[in-house]
C-alpha positions as a printed Julia matrix, in Angstrom:
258×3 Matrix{Float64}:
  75.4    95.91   73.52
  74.11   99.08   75.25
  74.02   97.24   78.89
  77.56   96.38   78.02
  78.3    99.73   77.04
  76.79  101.25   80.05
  78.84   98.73   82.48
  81.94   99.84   80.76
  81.58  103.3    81.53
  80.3   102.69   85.41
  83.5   101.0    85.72
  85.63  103.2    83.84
  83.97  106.45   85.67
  84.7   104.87   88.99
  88.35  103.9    88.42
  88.52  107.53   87.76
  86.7   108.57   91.18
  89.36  106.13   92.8
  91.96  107.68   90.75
  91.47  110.99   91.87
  90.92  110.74   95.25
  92.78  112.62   97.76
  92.62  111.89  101.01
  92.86  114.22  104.13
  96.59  114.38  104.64
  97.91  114.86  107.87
 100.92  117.4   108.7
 104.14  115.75  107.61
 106.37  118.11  110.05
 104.49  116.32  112.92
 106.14  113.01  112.21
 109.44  112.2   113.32
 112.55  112.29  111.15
 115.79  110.81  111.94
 117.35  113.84  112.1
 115.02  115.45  114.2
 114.94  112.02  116.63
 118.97  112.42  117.3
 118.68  116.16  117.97
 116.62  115.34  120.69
 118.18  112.59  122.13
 120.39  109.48  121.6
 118.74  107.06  119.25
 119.34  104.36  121.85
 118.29  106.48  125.26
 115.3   106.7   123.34
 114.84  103.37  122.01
 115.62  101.55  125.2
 113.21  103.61  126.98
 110.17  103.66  124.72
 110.47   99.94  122.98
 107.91   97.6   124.83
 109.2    94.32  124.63
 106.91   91.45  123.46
 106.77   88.13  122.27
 108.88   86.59  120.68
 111.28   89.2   121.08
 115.39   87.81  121.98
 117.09   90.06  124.49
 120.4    89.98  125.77
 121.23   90.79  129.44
 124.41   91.48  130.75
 125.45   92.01  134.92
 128.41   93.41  134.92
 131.17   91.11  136.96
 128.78   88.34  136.8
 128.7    86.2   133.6
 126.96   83.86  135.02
 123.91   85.43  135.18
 124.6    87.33  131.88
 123.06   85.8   128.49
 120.75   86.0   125.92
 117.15   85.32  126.48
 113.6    84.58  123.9
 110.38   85.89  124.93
 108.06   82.71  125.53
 104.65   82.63  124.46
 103.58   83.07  128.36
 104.96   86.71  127.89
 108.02   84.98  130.65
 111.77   84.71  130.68
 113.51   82.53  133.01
 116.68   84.23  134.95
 118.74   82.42  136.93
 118.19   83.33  140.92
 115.0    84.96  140.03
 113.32   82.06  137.56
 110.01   83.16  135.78
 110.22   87.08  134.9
 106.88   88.52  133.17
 108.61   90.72  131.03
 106.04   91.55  128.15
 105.14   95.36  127.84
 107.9    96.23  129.64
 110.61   98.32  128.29
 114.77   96.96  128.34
 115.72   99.71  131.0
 112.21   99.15  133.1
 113.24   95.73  133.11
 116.94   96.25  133.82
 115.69   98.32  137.13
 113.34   94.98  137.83
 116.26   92.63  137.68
 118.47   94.95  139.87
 115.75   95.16  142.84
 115.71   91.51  142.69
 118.97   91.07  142.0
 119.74   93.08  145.28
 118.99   90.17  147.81
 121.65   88.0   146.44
 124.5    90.31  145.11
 125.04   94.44  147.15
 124.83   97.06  144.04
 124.33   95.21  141.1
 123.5    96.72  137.91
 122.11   95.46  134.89
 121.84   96.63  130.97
 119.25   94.9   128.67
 119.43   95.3   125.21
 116.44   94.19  122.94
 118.92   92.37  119.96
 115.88   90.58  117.97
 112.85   92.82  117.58
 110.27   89.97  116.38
 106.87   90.73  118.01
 106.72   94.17  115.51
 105.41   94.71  112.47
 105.25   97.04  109.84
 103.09   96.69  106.09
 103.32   97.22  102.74
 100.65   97.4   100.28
 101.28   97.73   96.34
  98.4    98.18   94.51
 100.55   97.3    91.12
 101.81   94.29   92.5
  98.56   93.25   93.96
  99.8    92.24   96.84
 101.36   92.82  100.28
 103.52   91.86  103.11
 104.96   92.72  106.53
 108.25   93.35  107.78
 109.92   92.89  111.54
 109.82   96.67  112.74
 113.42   97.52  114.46
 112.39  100.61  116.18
 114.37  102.55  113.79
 113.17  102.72  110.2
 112.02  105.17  108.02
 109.63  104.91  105.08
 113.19  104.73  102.47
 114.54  101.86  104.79
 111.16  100.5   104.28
 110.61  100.74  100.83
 114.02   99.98   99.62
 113.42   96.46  101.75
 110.11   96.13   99.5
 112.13   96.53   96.35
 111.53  100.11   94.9
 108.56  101.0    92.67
 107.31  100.1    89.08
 106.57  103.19   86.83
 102.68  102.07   87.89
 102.85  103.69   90.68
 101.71  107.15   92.11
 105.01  107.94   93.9
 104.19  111.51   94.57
 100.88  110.09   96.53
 102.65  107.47   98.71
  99.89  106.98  101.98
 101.43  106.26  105.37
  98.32  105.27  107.44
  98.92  105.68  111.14
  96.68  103.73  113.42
  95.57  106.77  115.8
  92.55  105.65  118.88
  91.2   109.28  118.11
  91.17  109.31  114.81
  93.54  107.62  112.15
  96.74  109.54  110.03
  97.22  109.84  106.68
 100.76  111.39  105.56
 101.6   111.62  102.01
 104.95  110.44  101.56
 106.21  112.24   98.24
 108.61  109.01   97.08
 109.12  111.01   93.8
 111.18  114.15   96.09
 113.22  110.99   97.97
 114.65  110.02   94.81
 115.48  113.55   94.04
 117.34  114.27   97.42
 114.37  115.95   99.26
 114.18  113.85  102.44
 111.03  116.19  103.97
 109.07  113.01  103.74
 111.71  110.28  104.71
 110.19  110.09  107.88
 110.35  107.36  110.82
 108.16  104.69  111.28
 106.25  103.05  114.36
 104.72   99.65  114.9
 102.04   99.01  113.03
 102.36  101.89  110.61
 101.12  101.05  107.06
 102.54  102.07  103.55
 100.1   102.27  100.49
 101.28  102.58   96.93
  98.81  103.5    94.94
  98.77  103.4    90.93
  98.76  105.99   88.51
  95.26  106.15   86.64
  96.09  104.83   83.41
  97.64  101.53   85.61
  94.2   101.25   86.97
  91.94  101.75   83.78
  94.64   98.67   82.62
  93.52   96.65   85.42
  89.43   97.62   84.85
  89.97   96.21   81.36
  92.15   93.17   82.17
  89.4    92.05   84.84
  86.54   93.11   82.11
  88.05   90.91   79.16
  89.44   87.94   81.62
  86.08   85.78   81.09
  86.49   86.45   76.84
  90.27   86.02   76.79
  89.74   82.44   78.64
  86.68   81.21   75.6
  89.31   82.14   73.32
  91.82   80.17   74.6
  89.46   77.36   75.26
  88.04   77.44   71.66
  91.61   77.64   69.99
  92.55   74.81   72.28
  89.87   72.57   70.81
  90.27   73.86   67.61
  94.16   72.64   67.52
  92.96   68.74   69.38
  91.52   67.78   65.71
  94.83   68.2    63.95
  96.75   67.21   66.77
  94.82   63.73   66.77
  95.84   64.11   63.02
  99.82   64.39   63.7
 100.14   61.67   66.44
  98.24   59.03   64.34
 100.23   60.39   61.41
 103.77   59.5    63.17
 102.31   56.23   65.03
 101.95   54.91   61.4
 105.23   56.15   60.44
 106.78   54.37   63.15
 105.05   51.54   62.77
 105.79   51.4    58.75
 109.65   51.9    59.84
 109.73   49.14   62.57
 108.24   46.59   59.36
């Protein structure tokens, strides 16, 4: 009983180390909000000329005065597209309006000033995550190039009352060194939209749960082996009188059929 005793307070003192950690939150005014992105510039100036296109990505390519060489195009696996004039096109990595200039310089043997506008209308080969630590579980989502952490957890459905919405983690995949923002999802739902910032590819959302959720889950996983002997034992402890009751209403049926 003691070396039980003693495992349930390890585990109990380290889902409160867990609990209250805190990690080393990066500045939240260096992240880009949507407001802030369309003061700058127009959202698809700089879309179109940041977005690198990838596979399987759909595009759609229009030449003005020329509709036959307009249409919409998938990314193949090979990272090509096939145009018509030009045939294979490496276009992975590229972004819409470096490839628009490609297409015009090639373009130019065949048809004097040509221009042509690519817009990327199925942004596939991006993702974004989700992890919710009261739902055990998580999933990815097809990053547009414009969402922000509300577009991105309204699509996950919202938040249980398990969760630690004031410590919301967006991890940031940084070479140098990785970022941590703390998205404060209680403040969205108020109206304060300091933290409702945008997203990039590969970003990564972490819900945490409050620590009473996790002391529930400690216990659950501690009393999982003992809740399944119980059930086993009461299940063999029914078979005996269910034997009972089916041989009981065989002979029934069989004194009714005499």
């Amino acid at each position: 009983m003691v070396g039980k005793a003693h495992v349930w307070m390890a585990g109990l003192l380290a889902v409160v180390v867990s609990g209250c950690y805190t990690p080393d939150w990066a500045n939240i005014d260096q992240a880009m909000s949507r407001h802030k992105l369309r003061a700058l510039e127009k959202r698809f100036e700089q879309f179109n000329g940041t977005y690198q296109i990838g596979i399987p990505d759909a595009l759609s390519i229009n030449v003005p005065d020329h509709p036959d060489l307009s249409g919409t195009y998938e990314v193949r696996p090979d990272g090509n597209i096939t145009f018509t004039l030009l045939g294979d096109l490496y276009v992975e990595g590229l972004t819409p309006m470096q490839l628009s200039e490609l297409l015009a310089r090639r373009l130019e043997r065949f048809i004097k000033k040509v221009e042509v506008y690519t817009t990327v209308t199925g942004t596939y080969s991006k993702q974004i995550y989700v992890f919710d630590r009261t739902r055990q579980s998580g999933h990815s989502l097809t990053f547009s190039g414009d969402m922000s952490t509300l577009d991105v957890l309204a699509a996950h459905g919202g938040w249980s009352r398990q969760v630690r919405s004031a410590k919301i983690r967006l991890v940031r995949d940084n070479p140098e060194k990785p970022e941590i923002y703390r998205i404060r999802g209680d403040r969205l739902v108020r109206g304060d939209m300091t933290s409702n910032v945008l997203l990039k590819e590969n970003d990564m959302l972490y819900l945490p749960a409050h620590l009473g959720a996790e002391i529930t889950y400690v216990i659950d996983a501690f009393t999982a082996p003992f809740r399944s002997i119980v059930q086993g034992a009461t299940e063999v402890g029914e078979s005996p009188y269910a034997i009972q009751r089916g041989r009981y209403e065989h002979e029934e049926r069989k004194d009714y059929d005499d």
